[in-house]
N, C-alpha and C positions, 0 to 999 in steps of 0.2 A: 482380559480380552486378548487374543490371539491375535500376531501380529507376525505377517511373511515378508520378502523383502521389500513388495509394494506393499503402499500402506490401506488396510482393509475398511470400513465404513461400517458401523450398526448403528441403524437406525431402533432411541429408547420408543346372379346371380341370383342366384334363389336358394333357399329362403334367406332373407336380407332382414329378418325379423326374428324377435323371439324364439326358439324354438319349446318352452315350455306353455303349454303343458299338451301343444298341438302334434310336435313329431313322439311318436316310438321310441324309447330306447331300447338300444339292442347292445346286447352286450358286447366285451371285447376279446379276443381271444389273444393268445400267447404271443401269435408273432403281431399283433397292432400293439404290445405294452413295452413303453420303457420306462424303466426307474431306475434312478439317481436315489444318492443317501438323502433326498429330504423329499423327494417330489416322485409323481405317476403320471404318463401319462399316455393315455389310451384313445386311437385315434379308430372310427368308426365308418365306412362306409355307407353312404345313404342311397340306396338309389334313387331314377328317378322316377315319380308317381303323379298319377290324375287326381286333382282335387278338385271339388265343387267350386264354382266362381260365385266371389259373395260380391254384391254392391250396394251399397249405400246401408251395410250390417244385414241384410239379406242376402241365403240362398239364389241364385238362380235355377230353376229347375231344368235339369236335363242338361247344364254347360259346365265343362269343366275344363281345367287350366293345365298344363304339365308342368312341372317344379324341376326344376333339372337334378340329376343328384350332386352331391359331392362330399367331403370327410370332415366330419366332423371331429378336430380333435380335445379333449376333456383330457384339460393339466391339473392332477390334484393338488394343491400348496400345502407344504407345512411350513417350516421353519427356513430361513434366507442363509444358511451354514453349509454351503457345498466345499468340499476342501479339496477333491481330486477331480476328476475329468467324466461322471456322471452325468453332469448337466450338458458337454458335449452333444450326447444325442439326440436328447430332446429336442435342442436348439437346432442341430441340423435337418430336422425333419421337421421342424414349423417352419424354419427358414426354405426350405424345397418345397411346399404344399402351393397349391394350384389358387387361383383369382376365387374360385369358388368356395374353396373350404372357410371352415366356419373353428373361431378356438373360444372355448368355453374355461376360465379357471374357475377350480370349486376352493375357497382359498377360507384353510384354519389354520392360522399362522399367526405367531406372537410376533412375526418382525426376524430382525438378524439383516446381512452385509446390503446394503445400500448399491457395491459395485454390482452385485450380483440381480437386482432386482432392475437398474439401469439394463441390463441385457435384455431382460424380458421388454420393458419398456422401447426398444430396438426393435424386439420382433412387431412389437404390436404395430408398432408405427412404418413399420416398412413393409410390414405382409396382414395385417388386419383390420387397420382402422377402424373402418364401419361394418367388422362381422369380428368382433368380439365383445365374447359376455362375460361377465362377472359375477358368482354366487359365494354371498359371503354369510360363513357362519360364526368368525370372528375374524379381525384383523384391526392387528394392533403393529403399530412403526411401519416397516416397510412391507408388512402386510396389507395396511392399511392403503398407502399408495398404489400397490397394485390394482386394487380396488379401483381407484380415483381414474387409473388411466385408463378402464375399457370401455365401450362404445354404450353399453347396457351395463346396468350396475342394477343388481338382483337382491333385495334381503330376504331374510326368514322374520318370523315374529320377535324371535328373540336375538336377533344379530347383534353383532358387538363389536365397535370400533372404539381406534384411537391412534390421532398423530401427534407426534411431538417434535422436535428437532433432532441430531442424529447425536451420537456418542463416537469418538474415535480415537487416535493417537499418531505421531508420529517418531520415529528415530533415527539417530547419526549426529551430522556434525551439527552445531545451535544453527548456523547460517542457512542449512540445506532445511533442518525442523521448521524455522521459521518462514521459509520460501512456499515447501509444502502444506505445511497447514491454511497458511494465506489462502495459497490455491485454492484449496478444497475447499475451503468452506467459501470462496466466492462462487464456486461454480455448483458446490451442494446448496445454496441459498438460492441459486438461480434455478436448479432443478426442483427445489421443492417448492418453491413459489409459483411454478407454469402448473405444475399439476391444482395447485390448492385455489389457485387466483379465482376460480367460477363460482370456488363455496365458500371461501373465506376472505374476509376485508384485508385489507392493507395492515389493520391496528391488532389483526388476530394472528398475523401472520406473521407481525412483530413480536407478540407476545409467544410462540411458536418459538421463533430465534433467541430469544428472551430464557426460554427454558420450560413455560406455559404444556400443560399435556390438556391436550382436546378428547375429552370421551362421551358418545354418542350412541342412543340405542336408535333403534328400527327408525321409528316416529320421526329422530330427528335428522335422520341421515334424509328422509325423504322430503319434510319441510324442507330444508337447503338445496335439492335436488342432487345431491351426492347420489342416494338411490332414485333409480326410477322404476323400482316396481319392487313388490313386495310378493311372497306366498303366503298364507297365510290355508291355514286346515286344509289344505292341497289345491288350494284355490288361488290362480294369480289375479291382483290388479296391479294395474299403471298407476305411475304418481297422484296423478289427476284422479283417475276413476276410485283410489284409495279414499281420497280427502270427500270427495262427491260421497261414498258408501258409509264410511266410519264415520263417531262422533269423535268429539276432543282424548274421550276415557277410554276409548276403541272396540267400543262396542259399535254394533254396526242403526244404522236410521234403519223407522220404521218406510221408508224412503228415500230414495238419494234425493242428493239435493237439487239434481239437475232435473226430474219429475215433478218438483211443485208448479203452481201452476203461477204465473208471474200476477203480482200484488197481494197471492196470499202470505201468510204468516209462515215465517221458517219454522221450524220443529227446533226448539228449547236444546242448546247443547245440553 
């Protein structure tokens, strides 16, 4: 592992909703992309448009709403290995983006520096909160955590996670090693237990610090509520509306479960 003089971390509006699979994408052109040695990231203009006013899951006819526009920006993840000044820009132009914009990470990442994924965790919480999504096609370490921190947490059928605790080092004098390390891992214990606390117990998150590796497909990222929604053959559902449509084998009821009629008999997982 790669070690600089500080010591580095590897971990082993409107619309205010989804935007898949109801907006347009439109692609990006030269001057909206910037990339960094690990990551893309392509920020979109939306304008603003008239959409039909639904209520109570109904159309209403002839009334519609206006959505205001605003940018959408789509950061691609790979790997948490930035070693020069790439991730600079990125950071500076999510950090500048307007109350409306909307950030979407599409994150295929095995993990890598812990500091660096802290940063992203910064932006979200200072400029995103509740207008960031997350679409994961795998994430494993601190891929994995990005995941955990955004507002919507999106899988595919065959998504792929896993957390574990981090990997690190430190050097110089024994006095100052053991000062820093302390450190760090009191405050990386505390960092990784806010994000994990809503899906994992107390005993799992020992077992975590312990050395324990967590690995998770689709199904169970959404029992735990890690994800809240799946795509599946280009079709989304929500957590709920998942478990309502699919059996235990995931194949789909000749029914959802929320259409039977109350006292009759459930349909056989």
């Amino acid at each position: 592992m790669n070690t600089k003089k500080m010591m580095k971390v590897q971990a082993q509006r409107k619309p205010k909703t989804l935007n898949i699979p109801m907006m347009p994408q439109m692609p990006g052109n030269g001057d909206n992309i910037i990339e960094s040695m690990e990551h893309t990231l392509i920020s979109d203009e939306r304008p603003s448009e008239m959409i039909p006013l639904e209520m109570d899951g109904q159309i209403v006819p002839n009334i519609f709403e206006q959505v205001e526009g605003y940018t959408l920006h789509k950061l691609f993840i790979n790997d948490f290995g930035e070693e020069g000044k790439g991730l600079h820009k990125i950071l500076d132009r999510l950090q500048n983006g307007e109350e409306t914009d909307q950030l979407e990470f599409h994150i295929a990442s095995n993990g890598g520096y812990v500091s660096e994924g802290i940063q992203f965790y910064n932006v979200i919480n200072s400029m995103y909160k509740e207008r960031s999504t997350a679409f994961l096609s795998h994430g494993y370490s601190m891929g994995a955590l990005l995941f955990l921190m955004c507002n919507q947490r999106i899988v595919y059928e065959h998504s792929d996670f896993m957390v574990h605790s981090y990997a690190g080092g430190a050097y110089g004098k024994r006095e100052d090693m053991i000062n820093q390390l302390e450190h760090s891992d009191k405050q990386l214990k505390k960092f990784f237990k806010k994000l994990m606390t809503p899906y994992f117990s107390d005993k799992e998150i020992d077992k975590i610090n312990k050395g324990k590796d967590y690995w998770m497909d689709s199904k169970e990222l959404l029992k735990r509520g890690i994800a809240t929604g799946i795509i599946i053959d280009g079709e989304y559902f929500e957590r709920d509306e998942y478990f309502d449509v699919f059996k235990k084998d995931g194949t789909k009821r000749k029914k959802p479960k929320s259409s039977k009629k109350k006292g009759t008999k459930a349909e056989e997982e």
